[in-house]
ChimeraX commands (.cxc) that place a marker at each C-alpha (Angstrom):
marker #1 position -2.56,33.51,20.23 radius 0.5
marker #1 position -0.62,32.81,16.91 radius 0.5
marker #1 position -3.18,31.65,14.05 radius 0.5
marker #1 position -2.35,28.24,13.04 radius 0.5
marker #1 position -1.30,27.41,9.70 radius 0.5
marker #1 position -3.06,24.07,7.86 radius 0.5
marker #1 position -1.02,22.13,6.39 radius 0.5
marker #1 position -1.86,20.78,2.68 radius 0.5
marker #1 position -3.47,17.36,2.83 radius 0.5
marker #1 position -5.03,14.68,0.25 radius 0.5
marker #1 position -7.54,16.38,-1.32 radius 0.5
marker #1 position -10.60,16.00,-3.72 radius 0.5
marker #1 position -10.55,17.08,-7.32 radius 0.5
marker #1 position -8.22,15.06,-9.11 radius 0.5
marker #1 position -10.96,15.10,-12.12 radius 0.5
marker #1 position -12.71,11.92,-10.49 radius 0.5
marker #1 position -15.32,11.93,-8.09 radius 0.5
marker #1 position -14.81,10.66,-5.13 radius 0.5
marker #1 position -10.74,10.34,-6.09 radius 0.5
marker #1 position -8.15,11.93,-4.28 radius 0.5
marker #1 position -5.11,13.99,-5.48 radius 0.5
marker #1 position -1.81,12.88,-3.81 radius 0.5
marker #1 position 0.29,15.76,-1.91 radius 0.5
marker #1 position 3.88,15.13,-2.57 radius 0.5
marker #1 position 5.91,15.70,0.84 radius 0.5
marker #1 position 3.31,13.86,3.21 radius 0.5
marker #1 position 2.44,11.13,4.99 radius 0.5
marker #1 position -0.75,9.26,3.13 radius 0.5
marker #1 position -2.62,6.67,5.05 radius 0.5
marker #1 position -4.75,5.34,1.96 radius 0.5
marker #1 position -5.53,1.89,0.60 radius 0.5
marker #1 position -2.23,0.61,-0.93 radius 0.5
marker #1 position -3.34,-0.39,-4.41 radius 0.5
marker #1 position -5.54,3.16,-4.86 radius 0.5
marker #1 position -3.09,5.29,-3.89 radius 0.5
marker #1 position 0.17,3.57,-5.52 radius 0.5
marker #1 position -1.93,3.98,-8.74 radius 0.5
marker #1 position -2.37,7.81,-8.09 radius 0.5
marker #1 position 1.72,8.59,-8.37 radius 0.5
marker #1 position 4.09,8.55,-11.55 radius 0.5
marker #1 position 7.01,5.50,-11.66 radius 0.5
marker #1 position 9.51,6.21,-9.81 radius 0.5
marker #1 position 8.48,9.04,-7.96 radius 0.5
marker #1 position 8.77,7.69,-4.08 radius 0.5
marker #1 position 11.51,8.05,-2.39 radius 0.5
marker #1 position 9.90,5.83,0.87 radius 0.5
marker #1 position 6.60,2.80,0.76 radius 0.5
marker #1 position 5.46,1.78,3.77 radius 0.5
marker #1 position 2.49,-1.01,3.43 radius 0.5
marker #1 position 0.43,-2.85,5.91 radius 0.5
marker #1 position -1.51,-5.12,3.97 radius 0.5
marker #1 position -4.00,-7.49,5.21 radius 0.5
marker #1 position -1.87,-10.24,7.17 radius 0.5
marker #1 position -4.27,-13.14,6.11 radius 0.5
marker #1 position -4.45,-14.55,9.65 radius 0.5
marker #1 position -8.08,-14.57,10.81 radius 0.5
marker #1 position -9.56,-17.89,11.75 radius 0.5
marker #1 position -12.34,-19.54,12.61 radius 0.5
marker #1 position -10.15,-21.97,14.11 radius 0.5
marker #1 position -7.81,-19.51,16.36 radius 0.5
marker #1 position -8.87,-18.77,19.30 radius 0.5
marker #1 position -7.72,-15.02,21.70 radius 0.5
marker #1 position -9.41,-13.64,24.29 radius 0.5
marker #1 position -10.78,-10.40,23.76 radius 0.5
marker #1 position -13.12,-8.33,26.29 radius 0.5
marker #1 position -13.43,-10.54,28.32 radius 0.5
marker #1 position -14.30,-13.03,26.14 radius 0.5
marker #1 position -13.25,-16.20,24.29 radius 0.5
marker #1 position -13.58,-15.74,20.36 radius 0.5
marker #1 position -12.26,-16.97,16.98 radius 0.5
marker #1 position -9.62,-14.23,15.43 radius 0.5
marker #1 position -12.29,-14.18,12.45 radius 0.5
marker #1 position -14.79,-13.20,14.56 radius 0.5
marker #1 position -12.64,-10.41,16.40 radius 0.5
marker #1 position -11.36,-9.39,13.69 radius 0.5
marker #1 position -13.72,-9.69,10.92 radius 0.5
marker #1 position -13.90,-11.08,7.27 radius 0.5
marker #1 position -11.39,-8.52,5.86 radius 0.5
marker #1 position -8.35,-10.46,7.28 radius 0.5
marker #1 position -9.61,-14.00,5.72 radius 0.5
marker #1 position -8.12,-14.78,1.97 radius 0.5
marker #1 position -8.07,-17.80,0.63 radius 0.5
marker #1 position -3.84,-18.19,-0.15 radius 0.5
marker #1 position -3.73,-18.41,-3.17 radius 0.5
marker #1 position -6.28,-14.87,-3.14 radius 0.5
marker #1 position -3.50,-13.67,-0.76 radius 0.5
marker #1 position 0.01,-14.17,-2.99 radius 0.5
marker #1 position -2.03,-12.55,-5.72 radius 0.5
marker #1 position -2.74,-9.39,-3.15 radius 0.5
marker #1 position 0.71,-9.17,-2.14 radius 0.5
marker #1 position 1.89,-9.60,-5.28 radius 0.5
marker #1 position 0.20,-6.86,-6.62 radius 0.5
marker #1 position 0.99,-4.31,-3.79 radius 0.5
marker #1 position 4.07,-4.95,-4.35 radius 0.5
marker #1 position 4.57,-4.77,-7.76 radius 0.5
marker #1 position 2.46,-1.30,-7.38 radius 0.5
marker #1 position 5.16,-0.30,-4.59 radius 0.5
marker #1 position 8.08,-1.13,-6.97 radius 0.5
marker #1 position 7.01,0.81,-9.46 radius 0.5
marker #1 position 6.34,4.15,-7.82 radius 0.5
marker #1 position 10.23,3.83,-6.04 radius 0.5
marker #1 position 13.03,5.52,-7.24 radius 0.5
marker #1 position 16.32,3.60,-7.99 radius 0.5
marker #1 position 17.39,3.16,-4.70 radius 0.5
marker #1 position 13.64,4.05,-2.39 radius 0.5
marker #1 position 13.17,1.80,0.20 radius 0.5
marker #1 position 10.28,-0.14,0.90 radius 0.5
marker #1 position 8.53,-1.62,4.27 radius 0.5
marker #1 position 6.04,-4.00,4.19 radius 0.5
marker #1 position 4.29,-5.32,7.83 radius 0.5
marker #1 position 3.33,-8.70,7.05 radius 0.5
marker #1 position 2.73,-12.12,8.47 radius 0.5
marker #1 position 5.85,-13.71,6.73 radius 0.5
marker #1 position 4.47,-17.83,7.47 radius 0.5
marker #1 position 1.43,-16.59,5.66 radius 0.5
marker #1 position 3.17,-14.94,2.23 radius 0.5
marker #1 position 5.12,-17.12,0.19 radius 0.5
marker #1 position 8.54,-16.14,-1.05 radius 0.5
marker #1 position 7.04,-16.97,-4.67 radius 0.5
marker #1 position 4.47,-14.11,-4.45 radius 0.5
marker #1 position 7.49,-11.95,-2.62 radius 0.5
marker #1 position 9.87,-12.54,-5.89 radius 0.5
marker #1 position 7.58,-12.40,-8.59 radius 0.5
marker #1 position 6.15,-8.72,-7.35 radius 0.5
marker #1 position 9.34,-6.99,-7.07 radius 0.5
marker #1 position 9.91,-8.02,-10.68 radius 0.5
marker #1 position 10.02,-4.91,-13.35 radius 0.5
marker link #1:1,2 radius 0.2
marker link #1:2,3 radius 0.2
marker link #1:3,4 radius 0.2
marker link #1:4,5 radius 0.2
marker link #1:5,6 radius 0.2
marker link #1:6,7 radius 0.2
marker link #1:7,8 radius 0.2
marker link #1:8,9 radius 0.2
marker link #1:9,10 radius 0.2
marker link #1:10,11 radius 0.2
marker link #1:11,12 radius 0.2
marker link #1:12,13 radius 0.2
marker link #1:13,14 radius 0.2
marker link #1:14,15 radius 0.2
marker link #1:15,16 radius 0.2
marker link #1:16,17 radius 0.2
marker link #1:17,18 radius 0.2
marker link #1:18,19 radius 0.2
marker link #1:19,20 radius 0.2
marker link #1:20,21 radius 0.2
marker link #1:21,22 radius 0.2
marker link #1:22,23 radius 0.2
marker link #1:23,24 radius 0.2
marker link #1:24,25 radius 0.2
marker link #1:25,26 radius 0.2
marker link #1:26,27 radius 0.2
marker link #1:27,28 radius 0.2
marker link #1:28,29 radius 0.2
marker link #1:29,30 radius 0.2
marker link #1:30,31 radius 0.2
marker link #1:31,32 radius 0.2
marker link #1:32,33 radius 0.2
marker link #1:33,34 radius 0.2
marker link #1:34,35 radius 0.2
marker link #1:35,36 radius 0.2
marker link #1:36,37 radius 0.2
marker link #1:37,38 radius 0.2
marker link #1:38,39 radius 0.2
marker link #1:39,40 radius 0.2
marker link #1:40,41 radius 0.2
marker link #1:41,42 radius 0.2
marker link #1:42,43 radius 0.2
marker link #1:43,44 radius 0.2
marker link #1:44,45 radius 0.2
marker link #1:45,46 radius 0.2
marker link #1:46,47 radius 0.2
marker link #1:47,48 radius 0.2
marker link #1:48,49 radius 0.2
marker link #1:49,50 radius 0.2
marker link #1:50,51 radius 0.2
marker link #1:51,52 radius 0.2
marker link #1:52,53 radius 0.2
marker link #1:53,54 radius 0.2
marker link #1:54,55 radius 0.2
marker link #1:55,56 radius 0.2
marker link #1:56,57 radius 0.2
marker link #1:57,58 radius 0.2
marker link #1:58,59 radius 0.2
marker link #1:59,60 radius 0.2
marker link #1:60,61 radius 0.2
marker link #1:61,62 radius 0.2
marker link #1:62,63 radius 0.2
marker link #1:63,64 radius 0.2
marker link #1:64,65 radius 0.2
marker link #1:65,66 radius 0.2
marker link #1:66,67 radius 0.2
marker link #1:67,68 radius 0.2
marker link #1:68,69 radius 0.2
marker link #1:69,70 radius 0.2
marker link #1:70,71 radius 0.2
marker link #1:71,72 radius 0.2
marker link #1:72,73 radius 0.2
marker link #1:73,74 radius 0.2
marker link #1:74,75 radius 0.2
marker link #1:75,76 radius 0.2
marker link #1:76,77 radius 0.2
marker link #1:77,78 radius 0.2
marker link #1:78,79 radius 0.2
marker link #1:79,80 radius 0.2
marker link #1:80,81 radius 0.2
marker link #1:81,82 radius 0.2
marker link #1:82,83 radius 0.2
marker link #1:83,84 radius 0.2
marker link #1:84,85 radius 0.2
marker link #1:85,86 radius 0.2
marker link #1:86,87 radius 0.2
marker link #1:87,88 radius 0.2
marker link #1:88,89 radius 0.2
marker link #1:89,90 radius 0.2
marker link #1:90,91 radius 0.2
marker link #1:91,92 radius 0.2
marker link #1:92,93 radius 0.2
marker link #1:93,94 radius 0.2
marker link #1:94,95 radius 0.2
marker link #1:95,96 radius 0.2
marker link #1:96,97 radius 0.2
marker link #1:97,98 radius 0.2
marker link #1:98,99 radius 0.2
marker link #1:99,100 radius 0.2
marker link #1:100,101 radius 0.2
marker link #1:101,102 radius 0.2
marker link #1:102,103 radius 0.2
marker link #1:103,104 radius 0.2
marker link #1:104,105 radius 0.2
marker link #1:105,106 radius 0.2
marker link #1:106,107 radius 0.2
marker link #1:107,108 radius 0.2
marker link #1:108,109 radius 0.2
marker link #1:109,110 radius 0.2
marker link #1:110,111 radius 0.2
marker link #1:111,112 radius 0.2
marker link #1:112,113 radius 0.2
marker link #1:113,114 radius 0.2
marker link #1:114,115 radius 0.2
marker link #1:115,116 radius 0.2
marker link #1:116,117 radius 0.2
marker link #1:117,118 radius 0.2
marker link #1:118,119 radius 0.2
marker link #1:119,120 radius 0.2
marker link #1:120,121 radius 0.2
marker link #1:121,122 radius 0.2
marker link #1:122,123 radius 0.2
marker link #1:123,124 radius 0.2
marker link #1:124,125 radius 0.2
marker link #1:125,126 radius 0.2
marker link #1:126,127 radius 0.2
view
């Protein structure tokens, strides 16, 4: 049996407590607007983003288990944003996205599209 080497991850000591140093060369599965604000401008060759997608309801109904509930319910309070609250979220992750690319990165975004308005889209890919 071969020992196994680790490879580096996100670690602690950045000089914050409780922040986390970003390891160039990895894949980083962190909240978008704390970890964009971790790395230099254009430093990134590749975003991707899942953000929120602002579409839990007390008013949509799935099935789930079984059993007949609202999509706020299934899927909690975390998904629910007033739109207005949601542009401005967007708007800033992707504004934090579009700074960290290099001329010519590439960017991808999973979103709702009905739910983000090409207003919020525009004005956060401004420089």
């Amino acid at each position: 049996m071969t020992p196994r080497t680790r490879r580096p991850r996100s670690k602690t000591g950045s000089g914050q407590p409780g922040q986390t140093c970003i390891v160039p060369d990895r894949i980083h599965h962190h909240d978008a607007l704390k970890g964009l604000a971790q790395l230099p401008d254009e430093s990134v060759d590749l975003v991707v983003t899942d953000p929120p997608y602002n579409i839990a309801s007390k008013n949509r109904l799935i099935v789930l288990g079984g059993k007949l509930m609202s999509t706020h319910e299934a899927w909690g309070a975390w998904d629910t944003y007033h739109p207005f609250d949601y542009d401005l979220l967007i708007q800033r992750v992707l504004s934090a996205c579009y700074r960290v690319l290099k001329p010519g990165g590439s960017l991808y975004m999973f979103t709702a599209r009905e739910d983000t308005s090409s207003q919020a889209l525009y004005s956060g890919m401004r420089r």
